[in-house]
N, C-alpha and C positions, 0 to 999 in steps of 0.2 A: 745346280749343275748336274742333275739324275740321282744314278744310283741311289735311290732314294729310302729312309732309312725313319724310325720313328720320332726320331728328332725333328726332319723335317715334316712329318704327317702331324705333329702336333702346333705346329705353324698353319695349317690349314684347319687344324681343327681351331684355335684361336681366332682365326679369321672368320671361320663360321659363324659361332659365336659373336659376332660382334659387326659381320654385314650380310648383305642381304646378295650377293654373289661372288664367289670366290674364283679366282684366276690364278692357274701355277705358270710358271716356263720353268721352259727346260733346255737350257742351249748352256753345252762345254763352252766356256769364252777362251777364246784363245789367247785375247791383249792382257789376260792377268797374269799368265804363268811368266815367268821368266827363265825359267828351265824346261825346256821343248820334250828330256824325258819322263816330264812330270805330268806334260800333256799326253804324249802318247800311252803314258802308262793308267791314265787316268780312268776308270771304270764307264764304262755306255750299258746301260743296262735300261732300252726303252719299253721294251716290252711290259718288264715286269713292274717299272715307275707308271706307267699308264694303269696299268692296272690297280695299285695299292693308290694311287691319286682318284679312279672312282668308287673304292671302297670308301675313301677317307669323304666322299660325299662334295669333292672338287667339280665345279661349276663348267671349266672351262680348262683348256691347255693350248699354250701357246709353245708350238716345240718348230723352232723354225729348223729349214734343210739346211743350211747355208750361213757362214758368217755373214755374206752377202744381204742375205735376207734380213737381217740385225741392223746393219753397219750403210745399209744401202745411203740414208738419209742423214747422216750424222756432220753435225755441225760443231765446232770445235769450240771449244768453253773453258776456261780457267776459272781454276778455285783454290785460295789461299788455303791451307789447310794448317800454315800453324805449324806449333810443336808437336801435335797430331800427325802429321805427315812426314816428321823428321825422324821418328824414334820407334824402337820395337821389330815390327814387321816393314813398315815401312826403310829402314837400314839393312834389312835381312832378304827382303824379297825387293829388291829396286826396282819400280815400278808397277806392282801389284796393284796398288792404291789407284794409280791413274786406268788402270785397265778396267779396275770395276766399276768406280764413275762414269768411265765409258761408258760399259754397258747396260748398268743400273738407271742411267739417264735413259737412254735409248727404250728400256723395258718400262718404264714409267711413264713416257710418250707415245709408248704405242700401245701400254694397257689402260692407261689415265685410269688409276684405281684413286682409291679415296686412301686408303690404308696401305703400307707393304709393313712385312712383319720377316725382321732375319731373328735367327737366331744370335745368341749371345754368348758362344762358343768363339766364335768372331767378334770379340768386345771393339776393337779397334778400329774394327770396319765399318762397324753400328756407329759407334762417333764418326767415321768421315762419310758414312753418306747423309746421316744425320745435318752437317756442316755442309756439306754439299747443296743438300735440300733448303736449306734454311738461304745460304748464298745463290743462290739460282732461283729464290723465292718462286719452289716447283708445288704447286696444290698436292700434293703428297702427306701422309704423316708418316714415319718411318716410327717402326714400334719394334723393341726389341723384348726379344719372350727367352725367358729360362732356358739353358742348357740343360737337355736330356741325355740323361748318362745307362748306359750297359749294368748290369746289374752287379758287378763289382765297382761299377763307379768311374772306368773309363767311358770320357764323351762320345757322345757318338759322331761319329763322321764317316763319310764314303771312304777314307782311306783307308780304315780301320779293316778292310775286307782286301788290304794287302799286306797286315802282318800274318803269320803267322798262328799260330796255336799257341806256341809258347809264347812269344814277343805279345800278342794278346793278352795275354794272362800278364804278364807281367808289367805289361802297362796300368794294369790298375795302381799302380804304385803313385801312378803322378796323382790321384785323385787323395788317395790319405797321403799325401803331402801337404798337399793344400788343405787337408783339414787339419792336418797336425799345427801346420801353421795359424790357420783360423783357430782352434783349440787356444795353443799358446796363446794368443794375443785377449781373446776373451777371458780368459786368466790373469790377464795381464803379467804374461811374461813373453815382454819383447827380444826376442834373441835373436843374431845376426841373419842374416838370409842364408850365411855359407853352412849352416849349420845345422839344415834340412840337405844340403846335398847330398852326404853321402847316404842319405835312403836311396835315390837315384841312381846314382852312378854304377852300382853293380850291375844294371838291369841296361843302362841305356844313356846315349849322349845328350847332355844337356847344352841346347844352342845358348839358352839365357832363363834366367829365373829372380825377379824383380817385383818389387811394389812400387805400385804405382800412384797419384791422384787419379782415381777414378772417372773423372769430370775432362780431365787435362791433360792425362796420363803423363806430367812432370814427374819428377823425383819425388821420393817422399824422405822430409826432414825428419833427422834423430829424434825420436823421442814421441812423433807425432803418431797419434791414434783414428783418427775421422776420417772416413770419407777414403778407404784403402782399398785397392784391386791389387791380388797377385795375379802376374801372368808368368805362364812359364810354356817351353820349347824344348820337346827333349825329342831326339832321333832313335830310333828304332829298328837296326838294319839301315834298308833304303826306305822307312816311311818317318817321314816330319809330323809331329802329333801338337796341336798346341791345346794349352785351358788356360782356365784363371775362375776366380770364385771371389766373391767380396768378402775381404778378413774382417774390416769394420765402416 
């Protein structure tokens, strides 16, 4: 969605690697947000995305004018999506989920690539277009690539370029979180989830902070160790930040 930032230039460089022409877009979607000030506040920075997209050795740019231009041909599709579509961001952001299948379908159709590659900062999302693709049996492979982090270890995201200096800084917090946690657990000392809060909490609101099945994003049973993704939500001012990292 723009503002483009090395987390996404390392998505293109992955694609490089791995085909023989690379395709970005670039279009704000409007059907995802559900908070209209989240759209308007949302960074347009085309100029300077064009430009680090033909450094980064990018093939091709699809940057339409218009939702119009997107939306013009769209045909309407249902996809079960499970306990994937019940839980997390889906509860938190109602509707997000359909808005990006929206458009992810739509961008898929009119770039017929062979590969699309999101990042994994968006674990959630990677599972439902994934599910999506598989359900709509769309020649696609949806490939999820590592989350790249700021050099204190806050993810990167276009948002990130609406906190603050300090609220920056201090978001690095959520990242040794999640390592304290992943720590703990490789030591095997499982301790309650409430029990990393308060690192948090002097710094910033936490929406939710949970483990999950990785696979299923179900609950994870007492005692169980395999196969665990934390995800966690914490506010920051007026900027919503999310991560997760896999504990085991």
């Amino acid at each position: 969605m723009g503002a483009l930032h090395n987390g996404h230039l390392s998505l293109i460089e992955r694609a490089k690697e791995e085909n023989h022409l690379v395709v970005a877009s670039i279009f704000i979607n409007p059907t995802q947000f559900n908070d209209p000030n989240d759209l308007e506040r949302y960074p347009i920075e085309h100029e300077s995305d064009l430009k680090k997209l033909e450094n980064s050795g990018c093939d091709v740019v699809y940057l339409p004018k218009s939702k119009e231009d997107v939306y013009q041909n769209e045909q309407k599709f249902d996809v079960d999506l499970g306990f994937i579509g019940e839980t997390m961001e889906a509860l938190n952001r109602p509707g997000h989920f359909d808005g990006v299948m929206r458009v992810v379908k739509l961008l898929l159709e009119i770039v017929s690539p062979t590969r699309a590659y999101f990042g994994l900062k968006d674990y959630q999302q990677y599972l439902v277009l994934s599910k999506m693709v598989n359900a709509l049996n769309l020649p696609t492979e949806i490939i999820g690539c590592d989350i790249v982090r700021e050099q204190h270890g806050l993810a990167m995201s276009s948002r990130n370029e609406l906190l603050t200096s300090e609220q920056r800084e201090n978001a690095a917090v959520i990242y040794l979180t999640l390592c304290a946690l992943k720590t703990d657990y490789e030591n095997n000392r499982i301790l309650p989830i409430d029990t990393y809060l308060d690192l948090i909490t002097p710094f910033g609101e936490i929406e939710y902070f949970e483990l999950r099945d990785a696979s299923t994003l179900e609950m994870i049973a007492e005692g169980r160790k395999e196969n665990i993704r934390a995800f966690i939500v914490v506010q920051f001012g007026d900027v919503r930040l999310i991560d997760n990292m896999t504990i085991s």
